[in-house]
C-alpha positions in Angstrom: 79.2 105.5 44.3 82.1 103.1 45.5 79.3 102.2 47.9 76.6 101.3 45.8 79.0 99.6 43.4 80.6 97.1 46.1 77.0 96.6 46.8 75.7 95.4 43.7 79.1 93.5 43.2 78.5 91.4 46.4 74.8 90.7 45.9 75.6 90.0 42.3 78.6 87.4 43.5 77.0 86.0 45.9 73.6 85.4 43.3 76.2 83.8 41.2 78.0 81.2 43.6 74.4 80.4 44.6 73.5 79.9 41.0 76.5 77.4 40.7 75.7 75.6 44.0 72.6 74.6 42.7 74.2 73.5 39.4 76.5 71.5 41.4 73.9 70.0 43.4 72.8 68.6 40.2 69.2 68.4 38.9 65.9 68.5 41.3 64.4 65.5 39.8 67.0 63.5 42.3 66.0 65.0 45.4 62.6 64.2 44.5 62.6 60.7 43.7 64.6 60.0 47.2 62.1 62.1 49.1 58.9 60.5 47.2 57.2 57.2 47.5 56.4 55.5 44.5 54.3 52.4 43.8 57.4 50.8 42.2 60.6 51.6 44.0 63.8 49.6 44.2 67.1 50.3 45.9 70.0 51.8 43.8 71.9 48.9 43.0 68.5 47.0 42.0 67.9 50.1 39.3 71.5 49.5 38.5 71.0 45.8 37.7 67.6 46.5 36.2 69.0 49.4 33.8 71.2 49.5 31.3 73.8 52.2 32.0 72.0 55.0 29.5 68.8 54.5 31.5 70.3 54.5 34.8 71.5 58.1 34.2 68.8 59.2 32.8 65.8 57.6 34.8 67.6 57.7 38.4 70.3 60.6 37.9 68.1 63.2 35.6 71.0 63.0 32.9 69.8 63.6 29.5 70.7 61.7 26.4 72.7 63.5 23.9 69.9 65.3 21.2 69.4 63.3 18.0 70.4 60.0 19.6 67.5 58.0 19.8 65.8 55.8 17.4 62.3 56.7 19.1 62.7 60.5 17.7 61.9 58.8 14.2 59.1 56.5 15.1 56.1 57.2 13.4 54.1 53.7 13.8 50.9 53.5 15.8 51.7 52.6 19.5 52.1 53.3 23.0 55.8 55.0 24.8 56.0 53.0 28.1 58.6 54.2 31.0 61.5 51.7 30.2 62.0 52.0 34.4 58.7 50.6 35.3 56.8 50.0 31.8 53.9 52.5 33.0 51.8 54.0 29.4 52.8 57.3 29.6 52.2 58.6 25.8 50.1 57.5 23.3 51.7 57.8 19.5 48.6 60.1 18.4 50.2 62.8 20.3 53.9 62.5 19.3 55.2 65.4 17.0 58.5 66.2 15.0 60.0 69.1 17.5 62.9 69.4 15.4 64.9 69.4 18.8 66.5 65.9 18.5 64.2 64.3 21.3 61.0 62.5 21.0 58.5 64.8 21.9 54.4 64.9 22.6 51.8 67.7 23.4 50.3 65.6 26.2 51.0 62.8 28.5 48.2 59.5 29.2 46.0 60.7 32.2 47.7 60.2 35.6 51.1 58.8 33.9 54.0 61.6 34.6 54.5 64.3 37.7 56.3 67.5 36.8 58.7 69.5 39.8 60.6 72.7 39.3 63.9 71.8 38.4 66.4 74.2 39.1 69.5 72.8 37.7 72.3 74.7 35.8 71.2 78.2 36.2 67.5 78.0 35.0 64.3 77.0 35.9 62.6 74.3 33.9 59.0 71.9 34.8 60.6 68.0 34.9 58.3 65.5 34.2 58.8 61.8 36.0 56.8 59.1 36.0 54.0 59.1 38.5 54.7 54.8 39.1 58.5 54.9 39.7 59.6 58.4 39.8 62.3 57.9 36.8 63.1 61.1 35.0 61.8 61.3 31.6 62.9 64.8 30.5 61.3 68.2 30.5 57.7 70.1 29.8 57.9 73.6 27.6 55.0 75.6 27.1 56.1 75.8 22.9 54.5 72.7 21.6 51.4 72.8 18.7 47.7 73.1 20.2 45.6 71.8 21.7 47.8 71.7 24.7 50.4 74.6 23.7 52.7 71.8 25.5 56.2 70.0 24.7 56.8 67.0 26.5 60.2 66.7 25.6 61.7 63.2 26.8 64.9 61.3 26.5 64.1 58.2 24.3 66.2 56.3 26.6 63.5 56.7 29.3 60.5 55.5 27.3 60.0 52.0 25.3 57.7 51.5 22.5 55.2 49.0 21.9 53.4 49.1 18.8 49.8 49.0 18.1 48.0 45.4 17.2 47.4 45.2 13.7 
């Protein structure tokens, strides 16, 4: 019994400091974007000087903006959500809904604007979705959003500007 118990106490430890590791590592979406090659890509100091400090993190670090912070979680005009990184169309307002989680959110992305990887990060698995121009993080995919799709793009306002539709 002292056996078995020293067992599962070991493999259950060493699960755990793994587990943490990976949290420390911090979130996949940045080994991605360094491994990838993007259509637009600039060195880190250029994002730096490009980005306002809130994007930076966001777009380059995977950092998430605090829930209920952005203006874009309230916008209901007509319009298109561009990557503020790169200014790709990645969401077109006729799919944004009220998620009730504090983040702009949509059931489903333009054609051939984001890239989702497994992101690992602080102790769970989640899809992250990036823009397939620059690679920026824009903030996660759920499979709890309304139909068609079933799909919650979730994504940090910080990431994405808006342009409105022409009247």
């Amino acid at each position: 019994m002292k056996t078995t118990r020293r067992l599962f106490l070991a493999v259950g430890g060493g699960g755990l400091l793994a587990g943490m590791l990976g949290a420390l590592a911090g979130p996949g979406g940045q080994a991605r974007a360094a491994q990838e090659t993007y259509a637009v890509m600039h060195s880190d100091a250029e994002w730096r000087t490009l980005l306002t400090p809130a994007q930076y993190a966001v777009l380059r670090q995977a950092d998430t903006e605090r829930p209920y912070s952005s203006p874009l979680d309230h916008e209901h005009r007509d319009g298109t959500y561009a990557c503020a990184g790169c200014a790709q169309p990645l969401f077109s307002s006729q799919t944004k809904f009220d998620s009730g989680t504090g983040w702009p959110s949509f059931w489903q992305p333009l054609p051939h604007a984001v890239g989702t990887t497994r992101d690992r990060s602080f102790g769970m698995v989640r899809t992250a979705v990036h823009c397939s121009r620059c690679g920026g993080h824009l903030g996660h995919v759920f499979d709890d959003g309304p139909r068609p799709t079933g799909l919650r793009y979730c994504m940090n306002g910080v990431a994405l500007a808006f342009s409105p539709a022409a009247s």
